[in-house]
Structure formats: structure tokens, C-alpha cells
C-alpha positions as CSV (number, residue, x, y, z in Angstrom):
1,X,4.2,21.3,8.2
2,X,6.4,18.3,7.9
3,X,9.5,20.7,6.3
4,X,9.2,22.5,9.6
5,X,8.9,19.2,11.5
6,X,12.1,18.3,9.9
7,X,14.2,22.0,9.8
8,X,16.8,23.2,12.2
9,X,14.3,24.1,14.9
10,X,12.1,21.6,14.6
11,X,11.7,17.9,16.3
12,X,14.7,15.8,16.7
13,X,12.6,12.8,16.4
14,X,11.2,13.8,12.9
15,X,14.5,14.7,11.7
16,X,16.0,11.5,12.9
17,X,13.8,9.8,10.7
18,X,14.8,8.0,7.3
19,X,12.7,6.0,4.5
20,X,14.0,2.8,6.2
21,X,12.6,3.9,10.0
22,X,9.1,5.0,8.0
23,X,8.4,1.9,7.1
24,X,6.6,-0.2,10.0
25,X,4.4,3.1,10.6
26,X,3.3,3.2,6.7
27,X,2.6,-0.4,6.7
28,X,0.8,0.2,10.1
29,X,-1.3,3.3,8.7
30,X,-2.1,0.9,6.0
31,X,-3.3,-2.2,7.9
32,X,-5.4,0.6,10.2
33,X,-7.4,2.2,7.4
34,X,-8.2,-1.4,5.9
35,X,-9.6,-2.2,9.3
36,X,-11.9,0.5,9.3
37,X,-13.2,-0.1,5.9
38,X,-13.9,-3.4,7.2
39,X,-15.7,-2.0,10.5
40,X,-17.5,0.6,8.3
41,X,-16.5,3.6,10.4
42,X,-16.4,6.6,8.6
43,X,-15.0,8.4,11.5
44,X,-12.0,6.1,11.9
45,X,-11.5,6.2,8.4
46,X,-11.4,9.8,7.8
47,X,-8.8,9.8,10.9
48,X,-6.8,6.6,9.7
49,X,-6.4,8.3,5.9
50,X,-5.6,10.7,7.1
51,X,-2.4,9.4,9.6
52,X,-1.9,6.8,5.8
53,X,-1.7,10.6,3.8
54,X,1.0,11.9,6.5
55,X,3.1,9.1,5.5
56,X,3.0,9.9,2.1
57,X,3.3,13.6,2.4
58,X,6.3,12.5,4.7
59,X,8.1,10.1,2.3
60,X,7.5,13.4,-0.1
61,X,9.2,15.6,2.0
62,X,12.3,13.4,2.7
63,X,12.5,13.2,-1.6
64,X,12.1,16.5,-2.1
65,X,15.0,17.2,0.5
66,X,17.1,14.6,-1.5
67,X,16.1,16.5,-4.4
68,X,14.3,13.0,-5.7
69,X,10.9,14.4,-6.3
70,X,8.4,16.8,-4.8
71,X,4.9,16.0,-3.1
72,X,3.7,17.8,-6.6
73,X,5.6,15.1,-8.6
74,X,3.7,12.7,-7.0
75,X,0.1,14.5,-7.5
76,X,1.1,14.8,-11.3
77,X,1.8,10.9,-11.6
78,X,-1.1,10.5,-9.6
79,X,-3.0,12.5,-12.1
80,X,-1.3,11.2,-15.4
81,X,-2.1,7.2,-14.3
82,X,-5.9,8.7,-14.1
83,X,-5.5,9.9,-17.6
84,X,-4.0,6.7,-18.7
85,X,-6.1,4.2,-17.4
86,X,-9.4,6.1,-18.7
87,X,-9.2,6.0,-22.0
88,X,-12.8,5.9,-22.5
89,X,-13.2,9.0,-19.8
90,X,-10.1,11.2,-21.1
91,X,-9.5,9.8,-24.8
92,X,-11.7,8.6,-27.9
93,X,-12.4,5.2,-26.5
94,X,-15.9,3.8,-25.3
95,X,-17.1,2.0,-22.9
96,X,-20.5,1.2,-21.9
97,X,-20.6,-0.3,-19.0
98,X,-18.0,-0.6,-16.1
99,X,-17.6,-4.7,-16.9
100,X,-16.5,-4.0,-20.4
101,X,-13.9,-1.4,-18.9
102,X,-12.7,-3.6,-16.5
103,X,-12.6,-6.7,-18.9
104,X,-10.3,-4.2,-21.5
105,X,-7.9,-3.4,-18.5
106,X,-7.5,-6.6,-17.4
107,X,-6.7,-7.7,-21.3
108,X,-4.0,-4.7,-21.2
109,X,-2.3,-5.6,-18.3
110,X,-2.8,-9.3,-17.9
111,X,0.4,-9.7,-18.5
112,X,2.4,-7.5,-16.5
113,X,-0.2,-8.7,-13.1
114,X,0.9,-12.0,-13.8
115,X,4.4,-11.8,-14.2
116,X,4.9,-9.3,-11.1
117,X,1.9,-11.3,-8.5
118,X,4.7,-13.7,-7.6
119,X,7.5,-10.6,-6.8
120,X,4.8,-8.0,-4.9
121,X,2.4,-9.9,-3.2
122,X,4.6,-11.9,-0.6
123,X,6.2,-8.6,0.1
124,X,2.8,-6.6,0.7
125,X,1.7,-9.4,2.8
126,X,4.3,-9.9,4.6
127,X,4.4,-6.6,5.9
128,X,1.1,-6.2,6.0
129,X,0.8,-9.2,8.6
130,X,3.2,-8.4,10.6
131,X,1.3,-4.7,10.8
132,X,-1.6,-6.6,11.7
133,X,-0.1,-8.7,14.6
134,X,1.6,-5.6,16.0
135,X,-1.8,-3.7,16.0
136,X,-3.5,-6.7,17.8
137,X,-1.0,-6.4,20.7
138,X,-1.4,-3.1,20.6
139,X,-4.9,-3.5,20.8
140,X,-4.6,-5.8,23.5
141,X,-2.8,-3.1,25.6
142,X,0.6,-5.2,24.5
143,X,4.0,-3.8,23.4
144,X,6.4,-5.9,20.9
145,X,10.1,-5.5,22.6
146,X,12.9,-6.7,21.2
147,X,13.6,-10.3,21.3
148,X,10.3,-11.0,22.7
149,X,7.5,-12.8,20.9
150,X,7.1,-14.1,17.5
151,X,10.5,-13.6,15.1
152,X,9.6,-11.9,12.2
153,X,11.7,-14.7,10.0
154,X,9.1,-16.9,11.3
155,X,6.2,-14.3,10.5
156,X,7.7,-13.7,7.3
157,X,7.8,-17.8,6.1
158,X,4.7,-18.6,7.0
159,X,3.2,-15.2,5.3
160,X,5.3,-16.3,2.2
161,X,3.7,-20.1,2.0
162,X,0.4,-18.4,2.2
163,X,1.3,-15.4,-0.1
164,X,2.8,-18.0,-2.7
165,X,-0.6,-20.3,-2.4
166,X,-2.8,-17.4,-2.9
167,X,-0.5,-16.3,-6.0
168,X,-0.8,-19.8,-7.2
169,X,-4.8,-19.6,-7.4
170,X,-4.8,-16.5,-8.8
171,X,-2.9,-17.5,-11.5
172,X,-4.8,-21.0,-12.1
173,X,-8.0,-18.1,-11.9
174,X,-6.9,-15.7,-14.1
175,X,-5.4,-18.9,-16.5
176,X,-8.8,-20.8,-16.7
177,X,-11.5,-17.5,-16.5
178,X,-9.6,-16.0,-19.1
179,X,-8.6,-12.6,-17.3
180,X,-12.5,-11.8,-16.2
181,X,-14.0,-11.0,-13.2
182,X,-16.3,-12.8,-11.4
């Protein structure tokens, strides 16, 4: 559907698009289906994953016109990161109950979640707030235009001071509970 969307006869607008242009609608899709999780509207969820899995099968298409990757690449990563991180499900290990599962894959990739919290969570929250203040004015019947309201360098500081606090409890968390849960 989407190579049609974006072939000779299809829509101009589709076409026109790029990674880049994708972005505020993924991060948007993305805000959307956490708020209906959050409402507990199974309705609005199957319709919000479903807008979030267009953006992926979009993203796909674009790669696979680049000759990057294909929607089928990304199924099998999907499907060998399953394998991977189930050892006890796909492999020879054990594991009894889900805490001691969860307590061996935090020990494996402590590590790597520490070093990369600082790099990817003000980046995911940043976007992801500014997603949420542009749904609320949508909500609100309102339209963003450009050089009207808040400037996203302002968004994007103070999401950063409260993206680097939150990284900084996490860490003293995981530091002092020794990687567990709860």
C-alpha cells in the first residue's frame, strides 16, 4: 500500500516525504498510543497502533527504496532479538519464575543501560514532550504555526534538566539496588 502511495501515480504528498519529515508524526503516533494505554481504551489503542505500525511500515518502505533494508529485515531482527533475549524459552537455560529472568537480563545488560541512559533518554523525551504539547493543542482545537508559541529550544532545555535528573536517579537506583527491580 505504501509503495503505491509513494509510486509514479500515487500521492504527491507521500512521495514528498523523507525520514527527516516522518519524524514529528512517529513521535506523535507514539505519544498517542501511550495515552491510550493510560486511558485503558482498547478501541483507541487498536486504532493508535495501528497509525504507530504505518510509520514503521513507512520508514520500511523508504529503506527498502534506498535499498537499506526491507519491512522483512525488520520482522527478522524483530524475531532474532526474541530469540536472543529468551534464552530460557529458545535455548538450554532455565528460568523459574519471571523475577529470576528479569534479574539475569538486567545483570547482562546493566552495563550497556547505564552507559547509553544518559545518550537516549533526553533524546526520547524530548521528542516525546514536545509530541505531547502539540497533541494537547490539538486537543484543545489549537494549531502550532510557525513562530507562534513555545520555541522548541526552550522545550527541548527544560526536557533535558528533567531528562538528565531522572537519568541521575536511575543511576543512583540501579547503583544502590544492585540492578533489581522493585
Amino acid at each position: 500500500m505504501i509503495a503505491r502511495l509513494r509510486g509514479p501515480n500515487g500521492c504527491p504528498w507521500d512521495r514528498a516525504q523523507t525520514r527527516t519529515s516522518l519524524k514529528p508524526y512517529l513521535i506523535e503516533e507514539t505519544y498517542e498510543v501511550l495515552e491510550a494505554i493510560d486511558e485503558q481504551d482498547p478501541a483507541k489503542l487498536r486504532e493508535e497502533l495501528g497509525d504507530l505500525i504505518l510509520q514503521v511500515v513507512f520508514h520500511a518502505q523508504m529503506a527498502e527504496e534506498s535499498g537499506a533494508f526491507t519491512i522483512a529485515d525488520v520482522l527478522a531482527a524483530i524475531n532474532d532479538k526474541l530469540v536472543r533475549r529468551h534464552p530460557h524459552v529458545f535455548g538450554d537455560e532455565k528460568a523459574e519464575t519471571a523475577q529470576l529472568r528479569v534479574n539475569a537480563t538486567q545483570n547482562e545488560f546493566r552495563g550497556t543501560l547505564k552507559d547509553q541512559a544518559a545518550e537516549l533518554m533526553p533524546r526520547a523525551e524530548t521528542a516525546l514532550l514536545v509530541a505531547g504539547l502539540q497533541s494537547q493543542i490539538n486537543a484543545l482545537g489549537g494549531t502550532r504555526r510557525e513562530g507562534v508559541g513555545l520555541s522548541i529550544d526552550v522545550i527541548a532545555k527544560l526536557a533535558m534538566f528533567l531528562i538528565a535528573t531522572i537519568a541521575l536517579i536511575v543511576s543512583v537506583y540501579l547503583g544502590t539496588n544492585g540492578g533489581g527491580v522493585g
